[in-house]
N, C-alpha and C positions, 0 to 999 in steps of 0.2 A: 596554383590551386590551394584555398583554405582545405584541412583536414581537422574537422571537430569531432573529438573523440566525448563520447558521453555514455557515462558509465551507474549504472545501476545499482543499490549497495545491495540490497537481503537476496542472495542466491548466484552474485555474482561477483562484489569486491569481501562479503560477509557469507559467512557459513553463518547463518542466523540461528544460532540454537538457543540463543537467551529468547526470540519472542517463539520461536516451534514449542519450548519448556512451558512459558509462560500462556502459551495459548490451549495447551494440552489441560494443566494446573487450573485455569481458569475455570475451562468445563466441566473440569471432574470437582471444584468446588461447587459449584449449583450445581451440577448432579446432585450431588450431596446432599445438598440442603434441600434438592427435592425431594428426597430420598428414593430416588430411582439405582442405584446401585453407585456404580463407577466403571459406567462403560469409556473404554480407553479411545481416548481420540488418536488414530494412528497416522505419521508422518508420511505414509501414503497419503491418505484420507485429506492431508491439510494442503501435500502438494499439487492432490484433484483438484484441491478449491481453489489453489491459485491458479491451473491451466486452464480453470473458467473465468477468472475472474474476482474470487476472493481475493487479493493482494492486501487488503487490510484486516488486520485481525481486528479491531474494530468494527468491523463489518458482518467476520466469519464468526469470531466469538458468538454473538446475540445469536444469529443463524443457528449453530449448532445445540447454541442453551434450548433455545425454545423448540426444535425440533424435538427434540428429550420430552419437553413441557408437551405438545400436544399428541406426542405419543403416548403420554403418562393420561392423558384425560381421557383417548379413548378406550384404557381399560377398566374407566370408570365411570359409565355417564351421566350417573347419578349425580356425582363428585359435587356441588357447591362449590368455585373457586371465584375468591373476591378478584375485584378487577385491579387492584393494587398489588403491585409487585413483590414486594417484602410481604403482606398481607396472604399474597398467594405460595410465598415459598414456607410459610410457615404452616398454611396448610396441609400443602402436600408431605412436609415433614412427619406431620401428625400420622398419617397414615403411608409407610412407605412398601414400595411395591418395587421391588427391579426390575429394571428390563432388556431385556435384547441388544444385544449393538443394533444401533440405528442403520439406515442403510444415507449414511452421506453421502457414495459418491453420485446415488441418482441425486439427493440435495441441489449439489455442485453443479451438476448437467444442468436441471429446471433452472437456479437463478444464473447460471451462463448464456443460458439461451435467452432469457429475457431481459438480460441485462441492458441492450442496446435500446429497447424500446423504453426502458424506464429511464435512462441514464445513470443516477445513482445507483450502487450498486445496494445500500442500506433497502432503498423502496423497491428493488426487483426482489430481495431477499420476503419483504413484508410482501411481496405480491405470493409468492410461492407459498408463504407461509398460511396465506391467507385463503390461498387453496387448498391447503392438506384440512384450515381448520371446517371446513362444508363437511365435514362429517360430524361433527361434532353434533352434539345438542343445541338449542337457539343459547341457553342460561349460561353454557359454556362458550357458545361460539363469541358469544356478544361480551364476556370477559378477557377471551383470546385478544380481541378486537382492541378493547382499550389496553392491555398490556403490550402488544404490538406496535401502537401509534405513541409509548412511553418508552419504549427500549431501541426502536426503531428509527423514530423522528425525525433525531441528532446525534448520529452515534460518533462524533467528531467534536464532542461538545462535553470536555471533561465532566462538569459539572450538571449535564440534565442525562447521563449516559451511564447507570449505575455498575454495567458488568464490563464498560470502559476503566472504571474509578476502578476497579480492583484488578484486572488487569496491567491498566498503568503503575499499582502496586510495587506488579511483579515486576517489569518492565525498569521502572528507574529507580525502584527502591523506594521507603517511607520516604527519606529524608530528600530525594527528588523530587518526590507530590510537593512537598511542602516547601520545597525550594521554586517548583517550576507554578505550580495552582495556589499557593499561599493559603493552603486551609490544614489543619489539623490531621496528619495519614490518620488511618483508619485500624490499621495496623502497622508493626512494624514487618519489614522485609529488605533484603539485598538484592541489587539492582542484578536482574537478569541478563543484560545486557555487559554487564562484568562478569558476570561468574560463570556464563554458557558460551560467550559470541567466540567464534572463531576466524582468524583472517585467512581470505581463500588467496588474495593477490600475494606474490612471492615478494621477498624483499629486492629480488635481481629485478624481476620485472617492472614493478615498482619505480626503481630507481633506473631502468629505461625510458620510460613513462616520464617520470619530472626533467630529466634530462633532453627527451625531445619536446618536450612542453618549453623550459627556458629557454632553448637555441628555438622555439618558434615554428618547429616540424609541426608540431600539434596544437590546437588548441582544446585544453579538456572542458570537464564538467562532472558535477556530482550529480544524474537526475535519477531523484526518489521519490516513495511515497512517506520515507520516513518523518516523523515530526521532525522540527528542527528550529533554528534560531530565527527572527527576523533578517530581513537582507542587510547584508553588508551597507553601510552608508545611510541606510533609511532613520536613524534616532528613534525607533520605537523603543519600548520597555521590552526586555525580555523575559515580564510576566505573561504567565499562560504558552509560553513554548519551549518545547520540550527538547532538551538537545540531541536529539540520540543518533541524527544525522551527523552530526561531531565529533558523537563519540566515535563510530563504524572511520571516518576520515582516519581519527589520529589513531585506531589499530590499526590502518593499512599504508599508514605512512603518508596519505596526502591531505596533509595540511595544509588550509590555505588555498584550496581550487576553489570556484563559481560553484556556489551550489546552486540549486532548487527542489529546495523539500516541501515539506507540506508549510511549515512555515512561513518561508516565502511567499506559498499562494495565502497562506492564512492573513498576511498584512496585504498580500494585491484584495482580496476578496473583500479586507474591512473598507479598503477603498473604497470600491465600485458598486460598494451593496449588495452585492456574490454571496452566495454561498461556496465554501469551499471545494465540497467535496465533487460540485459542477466542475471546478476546472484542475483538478488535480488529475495523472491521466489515470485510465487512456483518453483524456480529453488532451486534445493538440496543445489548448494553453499552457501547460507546463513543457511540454517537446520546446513548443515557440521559445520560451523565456529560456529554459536549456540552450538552446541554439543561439540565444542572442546574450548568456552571461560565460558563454565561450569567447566572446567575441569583444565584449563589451560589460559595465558595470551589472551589477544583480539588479539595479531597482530601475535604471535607465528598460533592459532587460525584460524586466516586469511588464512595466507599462507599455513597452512596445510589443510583445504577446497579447497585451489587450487590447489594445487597440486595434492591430492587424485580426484580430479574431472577431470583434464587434462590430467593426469599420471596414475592412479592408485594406487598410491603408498604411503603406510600410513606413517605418519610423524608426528612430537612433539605432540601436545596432544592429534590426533586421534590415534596415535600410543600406547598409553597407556589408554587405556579407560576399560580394561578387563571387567569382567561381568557388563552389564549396562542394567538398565531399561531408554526410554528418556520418560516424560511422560507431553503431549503437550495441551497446553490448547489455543486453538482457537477459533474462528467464523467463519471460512469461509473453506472449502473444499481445497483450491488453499493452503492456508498456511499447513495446514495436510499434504497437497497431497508431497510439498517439502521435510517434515521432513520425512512419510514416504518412499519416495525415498533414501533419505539418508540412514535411515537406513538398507535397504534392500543391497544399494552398501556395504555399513562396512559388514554386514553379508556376503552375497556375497566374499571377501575378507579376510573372517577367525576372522572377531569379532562377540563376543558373546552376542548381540546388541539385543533388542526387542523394540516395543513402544508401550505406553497407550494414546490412544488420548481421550479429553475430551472437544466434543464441546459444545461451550457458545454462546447457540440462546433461541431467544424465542420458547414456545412451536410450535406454527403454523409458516408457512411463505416459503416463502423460502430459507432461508437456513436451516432450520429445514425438510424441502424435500429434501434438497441435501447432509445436515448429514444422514440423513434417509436411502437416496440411499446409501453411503456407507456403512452403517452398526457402523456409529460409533454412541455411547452414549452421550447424550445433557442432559445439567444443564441449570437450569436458570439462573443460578448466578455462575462468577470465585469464591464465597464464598463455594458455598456448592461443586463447583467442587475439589477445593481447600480443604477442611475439607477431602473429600474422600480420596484423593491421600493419605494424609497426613494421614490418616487413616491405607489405604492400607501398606504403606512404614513401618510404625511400628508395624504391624502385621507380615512382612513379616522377618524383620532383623531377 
């Protein structure tokens, strides 16, 4: 029996404090500039959004900004607020008013629950939003509206994504922007991702890990949401991709495994005519392509995730997977929920396919509610989930 281990980075091989910092930072600068105070976005608050579904700050950032923003218009209905967005942050500058902590974690609830119907999580977020703005005035609602459809869109899209650009800032640092986007930073800054991130895998473990990976116990995998390079083998440019999946590898010592980051889908997607954020998960496309660059090449990998997802029809290294366990180590419900959809299609299809998920949350909270509600089994630590597997798997040969 194959044993594909695939592994998570932010909350599970990463103590991610460089993007929690940076996504805290982000808000509380538009705060600012709206001049709404500097209500503190709390690490509770942000772990809510990810057991709904926020897993990209990308995503959660705009969410939380503009949440602020239409809280701030209805204490003013009069307000005039242009439908430009720098236009409207200088407005509300003009006249600043503080306010309240927001209440995020119903936020988090509303775009959780409708996330599956929109599939993007950027357009459930703009639906919610789009809700709270029917209180509004018509003059206001109807600038909400075009500010929405401008921060909202493409929020995976360096350059039409303005509280992405400053975010990414923080994130890789000036000299990253201009190394990864090829445009002039904005500001100067130090990569958050160096000065905050913490490794949560042990070096023992670690080096279990590579050692039943080479003798062939295991076959791993890096599956993220994080940006990252193009795939191995594929000769694209590695303009516009961002390493940070790289980076998170070589803090935790595994250099050199299959990844699939956002990257990876970012070159399948220019392919196919995709949008990314369609198949990055919890959409099964990236589980698939995880499962088949354990296996097999990253772009070989690629394309056979797409094609099994489009077509049906199994190809290069899902096509050879015979008896497999995939045995998944997460935090968040959304990444499981992909992998176990994957798996369920290959079964589905005539492969002899199971999975062990193993989530990595604190004992209380919520995500340890929303592991709970699944029924799936939580570690506090990738170390001790890690020891089990690896336990498991040589019990079992």
């Amino acid at each position: 029996m194959r044993h594909l281990f695939l592994f998570d980075v932010d909350g599970v091989l990463v103590d991610a404090r460089g993007y929690l910092r940076a996504l805290q930072d982000t808000v509380a600068h538009f705060a600012r500039r709206m001049g709404v105070g500097d209500p503190v976005l709390t690490e509770d608050e942000v772990r809510a959004g990810e057991a709904h579904g926020l897993t990209s700050e990308w995503d959660s950032a705009p969410a939380y900004i503009l949440t602020l923003l239409i809280e701030r218009l209805r204490r003013e209905p009069s307000l005039a607020l242009p439908g430009q967005w720098e236009a409207a942050l200088e407005t509300l500058a003009a006249r600043p008013l503080p306010l309240p902590h927001p209440d995020y974690m119903a936020l988090v609830a509303r775009v959780g629950a409708r996330r599956v119907a929109f599939g993007e999580t950027s357009h459930a977020v703009r639906a919610v939003l789009w809700d709270e703005a029917q209180s509004l005035p018509a003059p206001q609602r109807d600038a909400v509206a075009v500010i929405l459809d401008a921060l909202l869109a493409d929020t995976h899209n360096f350059n039409r994504a303005p509280i992405t650009q400053y975010f990414q800032h923080l994130v890789i640092g000036s000299e990253g922007v201009a190394k990864t986007y090829g445009v002039a930073p904005h500001f100067a800054a130090r990569p958050y991702l160096l000065e905050h991130d913490v490794a949560e895998l042990s070096p023992e473990i670690a080096a279990r890990l590579r050692e039943a990976a080479d003798t062939g116990r295991i076959a791993p995998a890096i599956y993220t949401a994080r940006p990252s390079l193009p795939p191995n083998g594929s000769g694209a440019s590695p303009n516009g991709y961002s390493p940070e999946a790289e980076l998170a590898q070589e803090l935790v010592g595994l250099e050199g495994w299959p990844l699939i980051g956002l990257g990876q889908l970012q070159w399948l997607a220019a392919r196919h005519g995709a949008q990314t954020a369609q198949i990055v998960k919890p959409s099964p496309v990236q589980a698939l392509a995880a499962i088949g660059a354990a296996v097999g090449p990253e772009t070989a990998a690629l394309e056979a995730a797409w094609k099994f997802h489009t077509t049906g029809n199994l190809c290069g290294p899902l096509a050879s997977l015979g008896v497999t366990t995939v045995h998944i180590f997460e935090d968040t419900v959304g990444g499981m929920g992909g992998v176990r959809s994957a798996v369920e299609s290959l079964r589905a299809s005539g492969v002899d396919i199971r999975w062990q998920p193993y989530g990595i949350t604190p004992a209380t909270g919520a995500k340890a509610a929303a592991m709970a509600a699944q029924g799936i089994s939580t570690y506090r630590s990738v170390n001790d989930a890690a020891a089990s597997a690896l336990e498991n798997v040589l019990t079992t040969r």
